[in-house]
Each structure stands twice: as C-alpha cells, then as structure tokens.
C-alpha positions in Angstrom: -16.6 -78.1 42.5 -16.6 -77.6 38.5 -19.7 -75.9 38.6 -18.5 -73.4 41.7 -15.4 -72.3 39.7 -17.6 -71.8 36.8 -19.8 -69.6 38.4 -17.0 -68.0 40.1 -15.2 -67.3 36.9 -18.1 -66.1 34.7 -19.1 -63.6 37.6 -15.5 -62.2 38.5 -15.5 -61.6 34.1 -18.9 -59.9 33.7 -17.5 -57.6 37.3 -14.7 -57.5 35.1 -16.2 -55.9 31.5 -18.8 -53.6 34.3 -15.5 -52.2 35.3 -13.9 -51.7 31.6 -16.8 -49.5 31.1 -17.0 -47.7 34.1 -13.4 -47.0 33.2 -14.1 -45.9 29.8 -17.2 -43.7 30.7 -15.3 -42.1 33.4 -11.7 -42.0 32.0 -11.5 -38.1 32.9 -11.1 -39.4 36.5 -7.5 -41.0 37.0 -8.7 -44.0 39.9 -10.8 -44.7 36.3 -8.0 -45.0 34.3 -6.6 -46.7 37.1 -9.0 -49.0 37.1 -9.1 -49.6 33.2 -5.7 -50.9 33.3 -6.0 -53.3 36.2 -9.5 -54.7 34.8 -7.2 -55.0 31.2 -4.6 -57.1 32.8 -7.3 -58.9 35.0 -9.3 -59.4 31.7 -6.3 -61.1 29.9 -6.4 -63.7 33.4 -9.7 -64.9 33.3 -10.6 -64.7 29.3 -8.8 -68.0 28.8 -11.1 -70.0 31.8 -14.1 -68.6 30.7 -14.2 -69.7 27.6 -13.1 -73.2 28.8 -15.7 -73.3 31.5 -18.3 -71.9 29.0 -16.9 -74.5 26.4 -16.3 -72.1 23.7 -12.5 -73.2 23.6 -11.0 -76.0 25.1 -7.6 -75.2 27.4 -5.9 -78.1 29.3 -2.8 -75.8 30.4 -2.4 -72.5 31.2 -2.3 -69.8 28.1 0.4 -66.9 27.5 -2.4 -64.6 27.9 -3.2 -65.7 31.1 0.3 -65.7 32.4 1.3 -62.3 31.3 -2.2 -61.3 33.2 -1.1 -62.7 36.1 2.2 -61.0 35.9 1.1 -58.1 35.1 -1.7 -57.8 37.9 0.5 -57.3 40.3 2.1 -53.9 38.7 -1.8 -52.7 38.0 -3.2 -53.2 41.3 -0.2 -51.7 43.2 -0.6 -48.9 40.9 -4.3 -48.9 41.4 -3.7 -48.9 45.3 -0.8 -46.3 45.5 -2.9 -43.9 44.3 -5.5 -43.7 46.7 -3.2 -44.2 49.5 -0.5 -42.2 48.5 -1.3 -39.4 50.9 -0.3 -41.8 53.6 2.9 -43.2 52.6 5.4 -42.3 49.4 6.3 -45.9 48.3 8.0 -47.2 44.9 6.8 -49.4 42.6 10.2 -51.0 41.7 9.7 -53.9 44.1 6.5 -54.6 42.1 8.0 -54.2 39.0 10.9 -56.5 39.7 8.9 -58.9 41.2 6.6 -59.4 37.8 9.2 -58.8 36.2 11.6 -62.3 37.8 8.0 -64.0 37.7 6.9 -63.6 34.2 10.7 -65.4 33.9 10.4 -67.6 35.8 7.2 -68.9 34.4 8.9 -68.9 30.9 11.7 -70.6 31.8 10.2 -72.9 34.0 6.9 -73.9 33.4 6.9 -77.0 35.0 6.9 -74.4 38.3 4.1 -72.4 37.6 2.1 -73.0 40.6 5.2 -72.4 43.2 6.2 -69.6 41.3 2.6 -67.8 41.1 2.5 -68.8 44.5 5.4 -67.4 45.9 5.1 -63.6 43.9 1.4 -63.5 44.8 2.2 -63.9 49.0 5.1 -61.5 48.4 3.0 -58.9 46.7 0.1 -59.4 49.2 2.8 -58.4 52.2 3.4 -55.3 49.6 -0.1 -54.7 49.7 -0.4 -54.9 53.2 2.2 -52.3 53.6 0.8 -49.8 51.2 -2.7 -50.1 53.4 -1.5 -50.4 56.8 -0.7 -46.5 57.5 -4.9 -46.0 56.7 -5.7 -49.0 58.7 -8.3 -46.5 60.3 -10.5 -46.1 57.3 -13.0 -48.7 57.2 -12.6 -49.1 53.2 -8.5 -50.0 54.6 -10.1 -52.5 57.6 -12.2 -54.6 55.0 -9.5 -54.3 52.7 -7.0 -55.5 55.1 -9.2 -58.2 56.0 -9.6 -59.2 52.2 -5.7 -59.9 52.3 -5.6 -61.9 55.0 -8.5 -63.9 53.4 -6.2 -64.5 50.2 -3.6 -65.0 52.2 -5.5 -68.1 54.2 -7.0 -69.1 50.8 -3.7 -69.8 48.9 -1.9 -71.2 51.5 -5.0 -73.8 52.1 -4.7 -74.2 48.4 -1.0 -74.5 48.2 0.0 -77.8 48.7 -2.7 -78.4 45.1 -0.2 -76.1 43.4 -3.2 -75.6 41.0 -3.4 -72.4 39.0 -7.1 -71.9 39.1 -6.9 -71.3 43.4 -4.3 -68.3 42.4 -6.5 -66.8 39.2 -10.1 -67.2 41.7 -8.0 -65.3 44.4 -6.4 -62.4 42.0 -10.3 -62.0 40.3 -11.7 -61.7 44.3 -8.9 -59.2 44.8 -9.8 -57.5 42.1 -13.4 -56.9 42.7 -13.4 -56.5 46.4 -10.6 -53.3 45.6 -12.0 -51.9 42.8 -15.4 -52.0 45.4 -13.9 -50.9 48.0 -12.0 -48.1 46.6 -14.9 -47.1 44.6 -16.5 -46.7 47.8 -14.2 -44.5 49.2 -13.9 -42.5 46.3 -17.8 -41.9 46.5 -17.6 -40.9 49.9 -15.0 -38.6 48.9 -17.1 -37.1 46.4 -20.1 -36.9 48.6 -17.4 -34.7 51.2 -16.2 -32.7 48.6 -19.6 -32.2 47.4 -21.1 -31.3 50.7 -17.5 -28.5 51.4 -18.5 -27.4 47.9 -22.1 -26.5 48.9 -20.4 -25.1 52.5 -18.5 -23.1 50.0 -21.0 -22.3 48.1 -23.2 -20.9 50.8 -20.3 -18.9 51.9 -19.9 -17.7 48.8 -23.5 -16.3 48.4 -23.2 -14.8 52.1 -19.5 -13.2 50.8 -21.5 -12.1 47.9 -23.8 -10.0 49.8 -21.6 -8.8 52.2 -20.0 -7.2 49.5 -22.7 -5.9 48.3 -23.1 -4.2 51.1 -19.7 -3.1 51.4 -19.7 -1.7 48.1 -22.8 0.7 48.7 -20.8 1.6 51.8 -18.0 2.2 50.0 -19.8 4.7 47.6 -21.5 6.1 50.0 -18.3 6.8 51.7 -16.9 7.9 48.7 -19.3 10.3 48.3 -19.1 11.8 52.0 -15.5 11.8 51.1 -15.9 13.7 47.8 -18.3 16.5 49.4 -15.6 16.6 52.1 -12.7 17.2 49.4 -14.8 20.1 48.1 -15.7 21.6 51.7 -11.8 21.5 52.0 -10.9 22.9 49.0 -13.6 25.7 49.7 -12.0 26.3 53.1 -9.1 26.7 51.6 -10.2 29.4 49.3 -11.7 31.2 52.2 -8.4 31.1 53.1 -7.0 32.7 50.8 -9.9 35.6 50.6 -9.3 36.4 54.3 -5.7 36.8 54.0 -6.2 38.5 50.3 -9.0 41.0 51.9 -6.6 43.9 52.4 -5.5 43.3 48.7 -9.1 43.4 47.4 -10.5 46.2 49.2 -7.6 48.4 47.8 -8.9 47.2 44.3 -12.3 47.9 44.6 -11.4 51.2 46.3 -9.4 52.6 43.5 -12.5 52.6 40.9 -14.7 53.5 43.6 -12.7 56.4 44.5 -12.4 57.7 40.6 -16.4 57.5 40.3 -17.0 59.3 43.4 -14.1 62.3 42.4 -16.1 62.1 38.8 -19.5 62.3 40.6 -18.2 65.2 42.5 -16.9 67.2 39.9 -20.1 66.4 37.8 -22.3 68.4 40.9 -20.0 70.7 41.0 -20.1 72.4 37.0 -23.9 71.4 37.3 -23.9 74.2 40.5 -22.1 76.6 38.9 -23.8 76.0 35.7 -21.0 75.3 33.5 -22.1 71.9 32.7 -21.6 70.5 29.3 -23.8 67.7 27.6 -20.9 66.3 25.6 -18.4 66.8 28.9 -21.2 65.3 31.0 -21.1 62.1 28.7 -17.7 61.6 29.1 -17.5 62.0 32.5 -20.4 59.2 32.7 -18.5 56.8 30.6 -15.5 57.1 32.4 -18.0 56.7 35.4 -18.8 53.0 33.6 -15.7 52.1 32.5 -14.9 52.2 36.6 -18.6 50.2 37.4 -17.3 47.5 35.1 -13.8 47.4 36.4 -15.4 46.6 39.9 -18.1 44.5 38.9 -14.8 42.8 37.3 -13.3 42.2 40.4 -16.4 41.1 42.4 -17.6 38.5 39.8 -14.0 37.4 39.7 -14.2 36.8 43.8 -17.1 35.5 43.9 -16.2 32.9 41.3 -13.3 32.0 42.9 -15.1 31.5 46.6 -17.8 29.7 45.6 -18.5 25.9 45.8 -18.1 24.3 42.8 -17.3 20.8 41.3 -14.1 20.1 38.3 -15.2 21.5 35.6 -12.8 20.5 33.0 -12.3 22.5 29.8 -9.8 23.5 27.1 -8.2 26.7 29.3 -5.2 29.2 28.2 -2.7 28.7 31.0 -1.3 31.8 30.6 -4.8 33.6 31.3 -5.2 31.6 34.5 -1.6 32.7 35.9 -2.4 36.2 35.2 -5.8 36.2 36.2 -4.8 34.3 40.0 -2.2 37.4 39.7 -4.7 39.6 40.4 -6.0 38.0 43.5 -2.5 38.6 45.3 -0.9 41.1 43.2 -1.7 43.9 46.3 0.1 41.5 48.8 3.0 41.8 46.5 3.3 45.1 45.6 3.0 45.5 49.4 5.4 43.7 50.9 8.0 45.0 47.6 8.3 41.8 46.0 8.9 41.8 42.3 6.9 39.9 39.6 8.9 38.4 36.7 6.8 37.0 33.9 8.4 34.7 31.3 5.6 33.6 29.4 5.3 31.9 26.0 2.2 32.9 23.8 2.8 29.6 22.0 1.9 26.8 24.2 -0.9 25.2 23.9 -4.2 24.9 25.5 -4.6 22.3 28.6 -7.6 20.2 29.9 -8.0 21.9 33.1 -10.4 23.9 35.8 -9.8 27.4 35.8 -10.7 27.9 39.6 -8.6 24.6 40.7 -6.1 26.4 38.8 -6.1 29.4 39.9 -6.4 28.1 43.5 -3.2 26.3 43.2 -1.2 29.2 41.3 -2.2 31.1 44.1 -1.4 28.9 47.4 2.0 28.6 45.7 2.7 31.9 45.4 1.1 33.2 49.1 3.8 30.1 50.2 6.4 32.3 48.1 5.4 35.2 50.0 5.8 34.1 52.9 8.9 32.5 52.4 10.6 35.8 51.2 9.4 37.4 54.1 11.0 35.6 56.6 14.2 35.8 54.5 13.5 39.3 54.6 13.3 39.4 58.4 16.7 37.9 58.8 18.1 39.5 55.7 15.8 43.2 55.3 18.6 44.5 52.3 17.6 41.5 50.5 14.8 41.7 47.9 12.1 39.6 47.2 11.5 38.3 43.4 9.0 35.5 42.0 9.7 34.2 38.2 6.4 32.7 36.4 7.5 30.8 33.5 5.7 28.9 31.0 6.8 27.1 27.6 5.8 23.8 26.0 7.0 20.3 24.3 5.3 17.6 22.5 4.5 16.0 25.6 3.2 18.2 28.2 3.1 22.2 29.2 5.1 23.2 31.6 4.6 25.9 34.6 7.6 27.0 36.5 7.2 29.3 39.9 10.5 30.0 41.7 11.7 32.3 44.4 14.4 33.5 46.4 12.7 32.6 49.3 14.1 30.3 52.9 13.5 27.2 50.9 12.2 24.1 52.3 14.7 22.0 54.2 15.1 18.4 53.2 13.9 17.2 57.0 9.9 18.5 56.0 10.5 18.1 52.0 8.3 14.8 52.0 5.6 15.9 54.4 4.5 19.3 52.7 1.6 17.5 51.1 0.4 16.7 54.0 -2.8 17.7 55.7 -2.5 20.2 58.5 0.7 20.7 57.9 2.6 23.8 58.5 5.9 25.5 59.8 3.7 29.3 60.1 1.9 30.2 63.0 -1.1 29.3 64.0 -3.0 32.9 62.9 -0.7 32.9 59.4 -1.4 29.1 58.1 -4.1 26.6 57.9 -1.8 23.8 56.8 -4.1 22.7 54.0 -2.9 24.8 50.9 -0.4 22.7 49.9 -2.4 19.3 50.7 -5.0 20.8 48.2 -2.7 21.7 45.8 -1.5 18.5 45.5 -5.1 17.0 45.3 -5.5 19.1 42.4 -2.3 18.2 41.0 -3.5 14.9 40.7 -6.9 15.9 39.5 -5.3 16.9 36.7 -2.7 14.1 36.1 -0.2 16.9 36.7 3.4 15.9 37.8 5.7 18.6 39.9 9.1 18.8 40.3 9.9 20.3 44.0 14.1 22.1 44.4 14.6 23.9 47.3 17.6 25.4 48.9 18.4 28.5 51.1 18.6 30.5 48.2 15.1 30.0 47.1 12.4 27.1 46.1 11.5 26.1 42.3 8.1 24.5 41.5 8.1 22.6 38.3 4.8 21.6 37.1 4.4 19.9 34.1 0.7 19.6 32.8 0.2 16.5 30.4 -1.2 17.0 26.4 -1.9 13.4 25.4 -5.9 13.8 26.0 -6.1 10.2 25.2 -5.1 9.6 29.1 -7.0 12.8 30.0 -8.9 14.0 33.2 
C-alpha cells in the first residue's frame, strides 16, 4: 500500500510542476493563471509527502504547508471552475471562502480533528462543485467531470471511517489533475472552434474583399457616367439659356452688321461717283473692323459659353464675369424695361473659380429675376422692374449680391428650388434645371448662398470663400 501512495504522490507532483509551467508559459491566457494558482496551492499539499515518501525529509504528522494547501484548494479550484462555467450560472465564491476559511480554524484550533474536519469541508465543497457543473451537464468535459466527483465522493466516504489524511490529499491531487485535464480539453476544443469560425471569417473576409473590389470599380465607373451626365446637364442647361437669349443675340450681332453694310454701301457709292478718297476710304475700312471684331466678340463669347467643357479653375476678376454674363441677357432686359443697377467694388479680390460655371450661374439667376418681375408686372404693369448687382469683400470670403423686386419665392417651394426639374413656369418658359445647376456649381466652388424672399422681391447672397488652403 506504501508503494501505491508513493507512486500516487510522486505522479500527481510531477502533473503538478507540468502544470506550473504550462501556467507560466501561457500566463497571457486567464484558465492559465487560473491554473497557476490552483497547481500553487495543490503544490504546497503534496511537497510535504513527497519528500517523506522519497525520504528526503521525514514527517510523522501533517505540516502547516500542507494544511493551508488543503485549505486553500478549495478557494483555487472553485475559482478555476467558475470560470469556465460561468456562462452557465453566476455563482459566488463566498460559500468557498467561508468554508476555508472556518476549516483552516478549525484545523488550528483543533488538530486532534483534522481528518473529520478535512472530511467534512471537502464533501461540502464537492456538492459546491457539483452545483457549479450541473447546468453544463451536457458537455462531455462536465459528464466525466461529474463522474470524477462522484468518484471522490465514493472514495472518501470508503476512506472515512480511517480518518487518515493521506485518502483526502490522494483525492484533492486526482481532483486536481482530472480538472485541470478536463478543462484543458475543453479549452482546446474551444480554440480549435474558434480557430475554425476564424478561418470561416477569414474566407468571408477575402470574398468581402473582392466584392468590394468590384464594387468599387463600379462605383467609379458610375461615378464617371455620373460626372459626364453632370456636364451633359449643365450643357443643356446652357442651351437653355442660348435658345431663350437668341432674340437678344441676334439683335447684337445685327447692330455691327448693320453699320458695316451702311459703311460698305456708302464706300460703292463715292467709288461711283468718283469722289472716293484714299485716306476717307481707310477710315471707313477701320470703322468696318472695328465692327468685324465687335461680332467676332460676341460669337467667340457664345460659343465659349455653349460649348462642353470641364471646371477649369483659375484666379478670375468677379466683377469681369458679372459684366461679361451681362452681355448675354442684357437685350432681354432692356426689352422687357428692367433696369440694371451695378454696385460694384474695384477692390475685392480675385477668386478661384470657372469663368463659364460662373457666368452660367450669374445668368440663370438673373433670367429667374426676369421672369419674376414679369409676372409682377402682369399683375402690377405701373410697377417697374429693377435688378441690383453688388459685390464687396472681407477677410474671409467675396461676396455677390443679386436682388430684385420681383414675386419672390414663397416659403411653401423655398426648400425645393434646388431641385431637379423643378419649376413653377410653364412648360415652354422653364426646364426646371437652372437652379439645380446653379447649386451644383455653388458647391463646386465651396460657395455658400444666402436665399430672402418676400412679395416685394428675392435677394441672393453668395459669398465665395478666400482661404485657398480649403480651395476647389
């Protein structure tokens, strides 16, 4: 019987140094610093026999060190335990506590009990145990650990009537081992799941991944459909503009062409009755020019402003755009009697913008302005139509103010003006899209605007930023 318990005791301490290095190699993992205590508290247990049984030091009674062990088992194998099954049941450790706690006393106090007492706070922490397990009872690491209970159970209460220590240090070293195997086991199957959802995961990352990839050369190829769209719009838009501007343009061009042709005439005319001049003639030929250029003026100028073209961002004088867009429309206002006011400051300084996005917008404005006078006008014809152009300047930003005395815009349509295809003209007098690029370029150029509209008229505040730092 000697020799069993010897063998018994010198394998449940080597188990028990295997595991104090296990849980020193792995201490980054918390069952192994779980396990580091319990194998600790298990170590101070079984030191004492093994060095009796290997005759290195002679013990006749049981040591201090081997009582707090067993005292202390208790606490570090619940712990041990509670951990791994806490996703089953929240229990506290104060019945464990107490329970070392009144036997470590009880030991002290009474040593002449040691056996009943041991014997007594081991059963009552194995029916702790069994509660801690019981709600994974369907785990097979929980069955065999279950069934390791009931073994110590039957074991101690065959040894009982002995009362010797030794049955109670064999049974807390085969605890020991058969948990720290058994929940070892279980953690590696858990590690083996979590290994194989990681490569799931994995795999459904890579296929993420590549979707997209995919989704992101759709995404610019849709952005760039979108782009040539925003440009085809904005074209559209311009076109019109020209249609409704044509009346406006043809009287332009057909003021020079008118002086060239009188000139001509009067030119064939001295040349017949031969009283030309060569000095007369030259100046009748420059004037002639001076006309040429004038048109060729306002054709280059329309046929910049109609054709397709990207942002082309530059330093640009803001006054030079207003009055150059001017020129597009100022026909349709001189037509319809409507009075330009210019209030324009020489000072400000230059902006980073697109001349023909600029111009565009200056001009949708102010064909909105028209428009907006005119049906004033319609219900009010002694009324007179006036448009104020203002520009002037702070540290911050330029500033561009258009207002009217137009209708105004009521409150009920305010926020859907930007819209697309939006309009409150008929069919044959709006497309709905002048405003919607407006805004487009508005934000193209980081541009806020400032709408006030009432029945005596509509305000546009634009304010154009200088900090280039946060430019286009």
């Amino acid at each position: 019987m000697e020799l069993l318990y010897s063998i018994l005791i010198n394998l449940i301490f080597y188990t028990i140094i295997i595991e104090i290095l296990i849980g020193v190699l792995f201490y980054f993992i918390g069952l192994s610093r779980r396990l580091l205590l319990n194998s600790t508290s298990m170590l101070l247990i079984i030191t004492p026999l093994y060095l009796k049984y290997n005759r290195i030091i002679e013990i006749i009674t049981l040591s201090f060190p081997t009582l707090v062990g067993l005292c202390l088992f208790p606490v570090t194998l619940a712990i041990m335990i509670k951990h791994h099954y806490i996703q089953y049941r929240q229990t506290t450790m104060i019945p464990v506590y107490l329970l070392s706690a009144i036997s470590f006393f009880m030991l002290v106090v009474f040593p002449d009990y040691n056996g009943l007492v041991i014997y007594i706070t081991y059963f009552l922490f194995y029916v702790y145990i069994l509660y801690i397990i019981y709600p994974g009872r369907h785990e097979l690491a929980s069955v065999l650990l279950l069934g390791m209970v009931f073994i110590n159970f039957i074991y101690i209460s065959v040894t009982v009537y002995t009362l010797n220590e030794i049955h109670f240090i064999l049974s807390a070293g085969m605890m020991n081992i058969a948990v720290s195997f058994l929940l070892g086991y279980n953690l590696r199957n858990r590690i083996v799941s979590l290994l194989n959802q990681f490569n799931v995961i994995n795999e459904l990352n890579n296929k993420l991944y590549h979707r997209l990839a995919r989704l992101k050369q759709s995404n610019d190829s849709c952005r760039k459909i979108i782009l040539e769209k925003d440009l085809e719009l904005s074209q559209m838009a311009r076109h019109a503009s020209l249609a409704e501007l044509t009346t406006g343009i043809a009287h332009e061009l057909s003021q020079p062409l008118t002086g060239i042709k009188g000139i001509s005439q009067n030119m064939i005319d001295d040349i017949n009755a031969e009283e030309f001049e060569n000095l007369q003639g030259v100046s009748e030929l420059m004037k002639i020019c001076a006309l040429v250029d004038k048109s060729t003026s306002i054709i280059d100028h329309i046929r910049n402003f109609s054709k397709k073209s990207t942002l082309s961002i530059k330093q640009i004088d803001l006054n030079k755009v207003i009055l150059e867009a001017i020129d597009l429309i100022r026909y349709q206002l001189k037509k319809n009697n409507i009075d330009l006011i210019f209030v324009l400051d020489d000072a400000i300084p230059q902006i980073l913008g697109d001349k023909l996005s600029l111009e565009q917008l200056i001009v949708n404005i102010l064909m909105n302005s028209k428009d907006a006078i005119l049906e004033k006008q319609f219900s009010s014809p002694d009324d007179s139509g006036t448009i104020r152009i203002t520009t002037f300047s702070d540290e911050q930003s330029v500033s561009m103010i258009i207002q009217d005395n137009g209708s105004g815009i009521s409150e009920d349509i305010m926020n859907k003006i930007w819209s697309p295809f939006f309009t409150t003209k008929k069919r044959e007098h709006g497309t709905g899209i002048g405003l919607s690029i407006c805004n487009k370029i508005l934000k193209d150029h980081k541009a806020t605007v400032d709408i006030q509209s009432d029945t005596g008229g509509t305000q546009f505040s634009i304010r154009f930023p200088l900090d280039q730092a946060k430019g286009i």
